[in-house]
C-alpha positions in Angstrom: 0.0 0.0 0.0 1.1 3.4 -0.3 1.9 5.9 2.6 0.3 9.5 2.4 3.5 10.9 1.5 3.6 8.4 -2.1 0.7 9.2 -2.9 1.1 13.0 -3.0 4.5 12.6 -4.1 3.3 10.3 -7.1 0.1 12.6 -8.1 2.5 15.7 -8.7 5.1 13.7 -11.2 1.8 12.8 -13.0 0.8 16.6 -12.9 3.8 17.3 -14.3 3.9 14.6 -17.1 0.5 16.5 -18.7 2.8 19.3 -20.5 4.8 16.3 -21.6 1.8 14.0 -23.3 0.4 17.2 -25.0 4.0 17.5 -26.3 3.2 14.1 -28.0 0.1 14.6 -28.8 1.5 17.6 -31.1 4.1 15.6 -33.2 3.4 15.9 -36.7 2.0 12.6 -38.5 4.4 10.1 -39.4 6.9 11.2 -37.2 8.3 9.3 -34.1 9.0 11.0 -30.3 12.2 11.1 -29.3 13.4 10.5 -25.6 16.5 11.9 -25.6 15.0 15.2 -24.9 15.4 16.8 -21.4 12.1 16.6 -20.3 10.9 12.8 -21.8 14.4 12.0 -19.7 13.3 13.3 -16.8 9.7 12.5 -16.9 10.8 9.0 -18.0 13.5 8.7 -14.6 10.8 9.9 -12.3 8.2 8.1 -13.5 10.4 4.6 -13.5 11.5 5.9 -10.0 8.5 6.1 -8.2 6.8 2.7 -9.6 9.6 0.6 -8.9 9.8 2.6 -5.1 5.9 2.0 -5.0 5.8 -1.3 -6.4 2.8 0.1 -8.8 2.3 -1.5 -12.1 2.9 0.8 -14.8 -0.2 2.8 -16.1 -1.7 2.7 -19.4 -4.8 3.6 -20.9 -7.2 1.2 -22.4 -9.6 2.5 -25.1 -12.9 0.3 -25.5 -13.9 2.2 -28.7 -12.5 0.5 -32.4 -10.7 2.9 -34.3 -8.8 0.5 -37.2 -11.9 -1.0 -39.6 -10.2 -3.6 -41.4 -11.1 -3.6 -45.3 -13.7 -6.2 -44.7 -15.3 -3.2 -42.6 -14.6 -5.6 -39.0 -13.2 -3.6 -36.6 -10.3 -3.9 -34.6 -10.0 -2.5 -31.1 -8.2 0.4 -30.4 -6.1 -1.2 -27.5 -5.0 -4.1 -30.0 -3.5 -0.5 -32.4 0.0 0.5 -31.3 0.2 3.8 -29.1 2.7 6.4 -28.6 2.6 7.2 -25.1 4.7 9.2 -22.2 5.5 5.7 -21.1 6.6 3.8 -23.9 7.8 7.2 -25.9 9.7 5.6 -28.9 6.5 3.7 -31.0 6.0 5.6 -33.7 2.6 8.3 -34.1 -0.1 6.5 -36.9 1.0 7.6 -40.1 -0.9 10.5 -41.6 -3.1 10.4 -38.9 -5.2 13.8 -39.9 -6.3 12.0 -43.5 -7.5 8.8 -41.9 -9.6 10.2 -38.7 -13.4 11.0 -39.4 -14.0 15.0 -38.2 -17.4 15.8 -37.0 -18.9 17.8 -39.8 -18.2 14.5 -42.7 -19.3 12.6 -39.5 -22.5 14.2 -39.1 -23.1 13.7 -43.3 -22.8 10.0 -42.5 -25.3 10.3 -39.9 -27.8 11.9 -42.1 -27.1 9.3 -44.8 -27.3 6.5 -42.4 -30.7 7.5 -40.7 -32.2 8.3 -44.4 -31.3 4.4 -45.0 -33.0 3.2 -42.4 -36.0 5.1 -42.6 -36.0 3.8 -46.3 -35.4 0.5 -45.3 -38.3 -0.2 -42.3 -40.7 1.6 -45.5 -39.4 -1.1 -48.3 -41.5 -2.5 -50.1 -41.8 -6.5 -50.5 -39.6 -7.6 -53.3 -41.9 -8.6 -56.4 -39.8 -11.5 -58.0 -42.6 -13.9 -58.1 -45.3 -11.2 -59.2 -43.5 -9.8 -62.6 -46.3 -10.4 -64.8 -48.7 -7.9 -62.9 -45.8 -5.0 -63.4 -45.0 -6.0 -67.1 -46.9 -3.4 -69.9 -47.6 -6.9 -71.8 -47.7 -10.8 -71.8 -44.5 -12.2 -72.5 -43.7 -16.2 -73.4 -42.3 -18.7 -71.2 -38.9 -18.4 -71.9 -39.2 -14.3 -71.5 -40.8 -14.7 -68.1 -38.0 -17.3 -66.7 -35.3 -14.9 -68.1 -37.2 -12.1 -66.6 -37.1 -14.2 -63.0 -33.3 -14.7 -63.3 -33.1 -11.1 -63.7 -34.6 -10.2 -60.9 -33.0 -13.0 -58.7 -29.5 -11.8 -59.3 -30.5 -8.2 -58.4 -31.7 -9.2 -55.4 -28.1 -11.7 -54.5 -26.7 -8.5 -55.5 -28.5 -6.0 -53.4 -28.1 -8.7 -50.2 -24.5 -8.7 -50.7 -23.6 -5.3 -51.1 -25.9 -4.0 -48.4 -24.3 -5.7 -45.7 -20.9 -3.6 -46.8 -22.6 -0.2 -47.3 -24.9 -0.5 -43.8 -21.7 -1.1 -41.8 -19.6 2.1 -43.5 -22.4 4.8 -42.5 -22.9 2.5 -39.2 -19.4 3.0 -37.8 -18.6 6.2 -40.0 -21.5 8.4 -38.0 -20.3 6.6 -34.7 -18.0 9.4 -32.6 -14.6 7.4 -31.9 -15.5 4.6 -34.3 -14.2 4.4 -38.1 -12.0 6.1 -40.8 -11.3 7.5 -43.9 -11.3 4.7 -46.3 -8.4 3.7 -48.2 -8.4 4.3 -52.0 -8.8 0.5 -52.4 -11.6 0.4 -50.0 -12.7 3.7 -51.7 -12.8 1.9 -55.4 -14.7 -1.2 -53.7 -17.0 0.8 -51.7 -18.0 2.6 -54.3 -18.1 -0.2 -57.2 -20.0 -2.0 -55.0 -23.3 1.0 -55.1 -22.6 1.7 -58.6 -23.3 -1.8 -60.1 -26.4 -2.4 -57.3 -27.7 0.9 -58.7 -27.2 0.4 -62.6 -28.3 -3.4 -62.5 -31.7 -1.9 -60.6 -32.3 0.7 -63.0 -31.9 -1.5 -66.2 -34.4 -4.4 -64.6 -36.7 -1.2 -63.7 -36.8 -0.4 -67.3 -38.5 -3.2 -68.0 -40.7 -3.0 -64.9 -40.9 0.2 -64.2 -44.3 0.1 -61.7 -42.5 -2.4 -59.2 -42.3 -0.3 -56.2 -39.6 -2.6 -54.3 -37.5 -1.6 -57.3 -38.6 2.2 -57.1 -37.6 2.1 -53.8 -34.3 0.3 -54.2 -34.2 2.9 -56.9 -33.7 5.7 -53.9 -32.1 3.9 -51.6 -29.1 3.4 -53.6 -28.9 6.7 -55.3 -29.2 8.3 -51.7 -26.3 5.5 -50.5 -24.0 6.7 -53.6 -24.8 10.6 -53.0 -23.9 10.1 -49.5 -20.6 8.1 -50.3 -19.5 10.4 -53.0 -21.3 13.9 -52.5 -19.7 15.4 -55.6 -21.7 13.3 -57.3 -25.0 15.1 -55.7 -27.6 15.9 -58.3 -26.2 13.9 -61.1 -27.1 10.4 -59.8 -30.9 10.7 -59.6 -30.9 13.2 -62.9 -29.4 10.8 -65.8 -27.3 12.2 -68.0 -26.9 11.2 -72.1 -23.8 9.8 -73.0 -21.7 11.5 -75.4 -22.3 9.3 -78.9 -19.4 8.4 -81.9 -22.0 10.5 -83.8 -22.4 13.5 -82.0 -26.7 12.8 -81.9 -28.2 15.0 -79.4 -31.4 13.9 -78.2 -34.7 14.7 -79.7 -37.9 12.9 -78.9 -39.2 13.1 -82.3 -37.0 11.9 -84.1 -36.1 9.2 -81.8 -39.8 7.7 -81.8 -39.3 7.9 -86.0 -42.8 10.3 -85.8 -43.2 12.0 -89.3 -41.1 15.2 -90.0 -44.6 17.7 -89.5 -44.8 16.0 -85.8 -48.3 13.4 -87.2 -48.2 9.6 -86.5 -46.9 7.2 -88.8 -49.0 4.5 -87.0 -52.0 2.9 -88.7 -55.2 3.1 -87.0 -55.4 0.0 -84.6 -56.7 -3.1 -86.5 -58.4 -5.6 -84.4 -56.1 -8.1 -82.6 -55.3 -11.2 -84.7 -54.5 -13.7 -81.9 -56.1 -12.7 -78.6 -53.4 -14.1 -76.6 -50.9 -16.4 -78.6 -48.3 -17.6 -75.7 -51.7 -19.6 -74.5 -53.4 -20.8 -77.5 -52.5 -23.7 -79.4 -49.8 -23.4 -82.2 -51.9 -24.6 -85.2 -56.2 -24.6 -84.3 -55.3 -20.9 -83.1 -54.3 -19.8 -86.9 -57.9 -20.0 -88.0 -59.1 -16.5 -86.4 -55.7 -15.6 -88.3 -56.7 -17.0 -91.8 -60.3 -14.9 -91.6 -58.6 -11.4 -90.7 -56.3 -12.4 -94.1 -59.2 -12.6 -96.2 -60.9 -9.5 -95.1 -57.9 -7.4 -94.3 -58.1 -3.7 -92.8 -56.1 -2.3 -95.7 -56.3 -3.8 -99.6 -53.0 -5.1 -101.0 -53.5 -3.1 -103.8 -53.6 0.4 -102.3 -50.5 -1.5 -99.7 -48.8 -2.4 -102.8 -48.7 1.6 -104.1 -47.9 3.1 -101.1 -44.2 0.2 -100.7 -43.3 1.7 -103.8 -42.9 4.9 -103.0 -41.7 4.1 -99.3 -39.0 1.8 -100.5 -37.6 4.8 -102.6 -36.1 6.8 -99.2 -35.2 3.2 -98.0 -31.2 1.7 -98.6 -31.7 -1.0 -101.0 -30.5 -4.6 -100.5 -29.9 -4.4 -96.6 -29.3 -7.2 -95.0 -31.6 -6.9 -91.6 -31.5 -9.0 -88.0 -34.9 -9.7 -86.2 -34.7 -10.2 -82.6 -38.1 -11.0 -80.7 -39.5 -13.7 -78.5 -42.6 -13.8 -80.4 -42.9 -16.1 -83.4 -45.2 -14.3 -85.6 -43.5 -10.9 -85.5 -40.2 -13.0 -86.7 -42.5 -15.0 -89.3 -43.8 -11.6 -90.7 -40.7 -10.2 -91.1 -39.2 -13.4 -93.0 -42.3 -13.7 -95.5 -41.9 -9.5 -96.1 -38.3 -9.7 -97.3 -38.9 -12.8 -99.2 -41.8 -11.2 -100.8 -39.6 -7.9 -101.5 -41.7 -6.1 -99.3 -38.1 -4.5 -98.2 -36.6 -4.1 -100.8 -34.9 -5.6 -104.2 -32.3 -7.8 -102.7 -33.3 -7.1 -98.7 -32.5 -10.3 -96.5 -33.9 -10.7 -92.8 -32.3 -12.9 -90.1 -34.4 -13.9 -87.1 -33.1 -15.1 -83.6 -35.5 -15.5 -80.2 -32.5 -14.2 -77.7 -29.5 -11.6 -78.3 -27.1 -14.5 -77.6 -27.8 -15.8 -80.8 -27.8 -12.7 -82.2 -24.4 -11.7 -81.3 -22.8 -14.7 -82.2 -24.2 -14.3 -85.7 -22.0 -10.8 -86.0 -18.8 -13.2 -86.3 -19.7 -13.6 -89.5 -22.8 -11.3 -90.6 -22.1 -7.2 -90.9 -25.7 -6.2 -90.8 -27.4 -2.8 -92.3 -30.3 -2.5 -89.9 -30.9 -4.3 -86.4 -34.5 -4.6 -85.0 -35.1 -5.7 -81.3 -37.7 -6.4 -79.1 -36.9 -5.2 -75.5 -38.4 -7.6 -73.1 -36.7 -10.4 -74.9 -33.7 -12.6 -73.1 -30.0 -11.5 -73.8 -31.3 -8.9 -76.4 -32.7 -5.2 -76.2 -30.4 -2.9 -73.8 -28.8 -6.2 -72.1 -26.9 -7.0 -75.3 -26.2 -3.5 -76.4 -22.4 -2.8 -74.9 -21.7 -6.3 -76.6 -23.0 -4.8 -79.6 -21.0 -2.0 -79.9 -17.8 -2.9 -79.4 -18.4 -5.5 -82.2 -19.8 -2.7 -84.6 -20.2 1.0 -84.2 -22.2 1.8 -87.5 -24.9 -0.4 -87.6 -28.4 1.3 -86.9 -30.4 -0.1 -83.7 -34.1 0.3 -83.9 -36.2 -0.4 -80.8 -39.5 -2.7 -81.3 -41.9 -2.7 -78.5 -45.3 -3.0 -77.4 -44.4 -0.3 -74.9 -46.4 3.2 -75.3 -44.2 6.2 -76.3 -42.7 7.7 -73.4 -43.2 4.5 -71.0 -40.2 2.8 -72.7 -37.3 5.4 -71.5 -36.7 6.6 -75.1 -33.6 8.8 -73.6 -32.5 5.4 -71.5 -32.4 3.4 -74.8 -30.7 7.0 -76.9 -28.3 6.5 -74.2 -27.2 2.5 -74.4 -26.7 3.1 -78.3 -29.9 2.5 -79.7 -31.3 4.7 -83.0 -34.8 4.5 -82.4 -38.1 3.5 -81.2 -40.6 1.9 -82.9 -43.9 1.7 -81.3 -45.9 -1.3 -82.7 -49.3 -2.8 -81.9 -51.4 -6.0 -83.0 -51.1 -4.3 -86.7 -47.4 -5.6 -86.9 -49.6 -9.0 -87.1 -51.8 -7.4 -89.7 -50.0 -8.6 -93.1 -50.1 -5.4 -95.3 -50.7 -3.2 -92.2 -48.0 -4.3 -90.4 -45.4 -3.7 -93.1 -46.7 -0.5 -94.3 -46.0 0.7 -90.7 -42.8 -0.8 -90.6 -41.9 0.7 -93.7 -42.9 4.6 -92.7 -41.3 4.2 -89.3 -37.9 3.6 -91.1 -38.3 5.8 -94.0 -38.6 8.8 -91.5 -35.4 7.6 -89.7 -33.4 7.6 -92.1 -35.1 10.9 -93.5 -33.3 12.3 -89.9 -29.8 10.4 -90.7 -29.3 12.3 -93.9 -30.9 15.5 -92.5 -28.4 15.6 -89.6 -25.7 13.7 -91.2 -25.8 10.8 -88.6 -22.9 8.4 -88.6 -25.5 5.0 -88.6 
C-alpha cells in the first residue's frame, strides 16, 4: 500500500507529465518521439523511479472504442493498435493520422445518410420477383418470363450482398470514436459495389418500371452513392446522355421515328389477330388468323402503291436481323423480305434471344438491327456487346411499350437509334409492313438531314 507521502508525491510527477503528453500529442504525423530530450528523460526517470519505489504497475490507458476497420469493414479495437505514449515514448505516431480520422462535420453527413437508410429501409417495399407479370406493360412467353425471374434473382443476390458492406460504412462512419477515412482500395470497392447495385436496378426497372420494391431500391441506392460520394450530388438521380461516336443529341421526335410535321406514322389500330398467342395452341389458333387475311383492314392493292414509294427513301438490298421472343413478329418479317416487301435484294435474319444474335455478327455485318426489348440476352442487355463488335450499324427499338413508357432517352443513351412503337397491326399482313416501312423511311429521313454516322 502506499503511505500518504507516495501518494502525494506520485500525483505531482503525473501533474507534471500532462505538458509532456500534450508535447506528443502535437508531433506531426508520421513522425516518431524522441526521448532523448530533457524533459521525456526526466519524466521518464521519475516516473520509472516512483513505480519501482511504489511497487505500482505501470499505467496505461485502455480504449474500449475500435478505431482500425479492417477492409472487410470488421473492426479492430483500439487497444490491439499501437500507441505512442509518455511511457513507452519511442513507437512511432499512426502515419498521416489527420487523412485517416473521421472529423465531425463528414461525420455528421454520414449520420444523415445513415438514418435516411434506415428510414427507407423499415418503409421497403416486399420484393416482387414472383409477381413480374402484374408490373410488365404486356404478356410475355415462357422463356421471357423465366429470363425475366433470373433477372430479378440476381438483383436481389446483388442487393443482399452489397448491403451488408454499405450499412456497416455509414454504421461506424457516424459513430464518434469509431471508423476512418477509407483507403483508395476500399474507396474503389466501396463505391463499385453501389454503382453496379444501382445500374443493374435501374436496367431491370426499365422493363418494370411500376414495381415499387424496385422504385424504392431505386432511392435507396442513389441516396447510398450521394452520401458516399457527395460530388456526385444531383447527377445520380438526374441521368445524364452519354456522349455518342455521332455527336446525336437527343430529340424525342425523331427518336420515336414520328413524321417530319410532328403526325403519327402508326396505322389506326386493327383488331387483334391472336387474342393471346403464348396460350393458345400453335396450329387450331391460326384460324381467327386465316379470316382477318381474307378480309384485311387495308387492300394489298392500295399497300402495294404506297411500298413503292416508301421503299424509294429506304437503302436497297440491306441485310436486316430480327430479334423478338414472339414467333409471328419473326415469321412476318421473314415472308416481307422474301416477298420484297423491303426491298430488291433485302435479306432478314431472325433469332428468339440476343445470344444468338451476337454470335451471328462473327460472321454477318448487318445494315439494320431490329429488337424487341423484353426479350432474353437482347434489347439494352446486349447493347455494350454490340458495340464494341460494330459501331455503325443502326439499332431500332421494337416494342409494345407506349411512347414515353419505354425510357426513349435510357435506350438513346445505351446506343440504340430509335423506337418503334408497334401494336397487334405488326400482325396485320399489309398493315404491319406499311407501318414498318414509314417508321424507317422517317429515320433515315433524320440520318441524312443531320448527317448521322449510322
Amino acid at each position: 500500500m502506499l503511505n500518504t507521502k507516495q501518494l502525494f508525491s506520485f500525483v505531482l510527477i503525473a501533474a507534471a507529465a500532462w505538458p509532456a503528453q500534450n508535447a506528443v500529442a502535437q508531433v506531426r504525423p508520421g513522425s516518431v518521439i524522441k526521448a532523448n530530450t530533457s524533459v521525456a528523460k526526466g519524466l521518464d526517470k521519475a516516473v520509472k523511479s516512483t513505480v519501482k519505489a511504489a511497487k505500482v504497475p505501470a499505467f496505461t490507458t485502455k480504449a474500449t472504442h475500435s478505431v482500425y476497420p479492417s477492409q472487410a469493414l470488421n473492426f479492430v479495437p483500439s487497444n490491439k493498435a499501437p500507441k505512442a505514449t509518455a511511457l513507452n515514448p519511442k513507437i512511432p505516431v499512426t502515419p498521416n493520422l489527420d487523412s485517416v480520422l473521421i472529423y465531425g462535420k463528414e461525420r455528421e453527413r454520414y449520420r444523415v445518410v445513415r438514418e435516411e437508410l434506415q428510414n427507407m429501409s423499415v418503409k421497403m417495399p416486399k420484393e416482387q420477383s414472383a409477381n413480374i407479370a402484374a408490373y410488365l406493360r404486356h404478356s410475355v412467353p415462357d422463356e421471357t418470363m423465366r429470363y425475366m425471374q433470373e433477372r430479378y434473382q440476381k438483383v436481389l443476390n446483388l442487393i443482399n450482398k452489397n448491403q451488408q458492406e454499405v450499412t456497416a460504412f455509414f454504421t461506424y462512419a457516424s459513430l464518434p470514436g469509431e471508423g476512418r477515412v477509407p483507403n483508395m482500395q476500399e474507396k474503389n470497392a466501396l463505391s463499385s459495389a453501389m454503382y453496379n447495385t444501382l445500374m443493374a436496378i435501374r436496367n431491370l426497372k426499365a422493363d418494370l418500371p411500376d414495381d415499387p420494391f424496385l422504385i424504392m431500391q431505386d432511392e435507396y441506392w442513389a441516396t447510398a452513392y450521394e452520401g458516399f460520394n457527395p460530388l456526385l450530388a444531383g447527377h445520380i438521380r438526374t441521368q445524364t446522355v452519354m456522349p455518342r461516336g455521332d455527336f446525336r443529341k437527343f430529340d424525342h421526335k425523331e427518336f420515336d421515328l414520328m413524321n417530319p410535321d410532328g403526325t403519327d406514322y402508326v396505322l389506326p389500330q386493327a383488331d387483334t389477330l391472336i387474342l393471346d398467342p403464348d396460350e393458345m395452341e400453335e396450329m387450331d389458333s391460326y384460324a381467327y388468323v386465316r379470316m382477318r387475311q381474307q378480309n384485311p383492314p387495308i387492300t394489298q392493292e392500295n399497300a402495294a402503291i404506297e411500298r413503292t414509294e416508301l421503299l424509294k427513301h429506304i437503302p436497297a438490298g440491306m441485310h436486316i436481323a430480327i430479334i423478338n421472343d414472339d414467333t409471328l413478329p419473326l415469321v412476318n418479317f421473314k415472308g416481307w423480305a422474301e416477298k420484297g416487301y423491303f426491298g430488291e435484294g433485302a435479306t432478314v435474319d431472325t433469332f428468339k434471344n440476343g445470344l444468338d444474335f451476337l454470335d451471328s455478327m462473327k460472321y454477318i455485318k448487318y445494315d439494320l438491327v431490329i429488337t424487341d426489348l423484353l426479350v432474353p440476352n437482347g434489347g439494352k442487355a446486349m447493347m455494350k456487346d454490340l458495340r464494341l463488335k460494330d459501331d455503325r450499324v443502326p439499332v431500332i427499338a421494337m416494342s409494345k411499350y407506349d411512347r414515353g413508357e419505354a425510357g426513349e432517352k435510357d435506350l438513346f443513351t445505351h446506343g440504340m437509334d430509335g423506337y418503334l412503337w408497334y401494336n397487334n397491326n405488326v400482325n396485320e399482313g399489309a398493315y404491319g409492313y406499311i407501318e414498318v416501312l414509314r417508321a424507317l423511311k422517317n429515320y433515315y429521313y433524320y440520318k441524312g438531314l443531320h448527317n448521322w454516322g449510322r
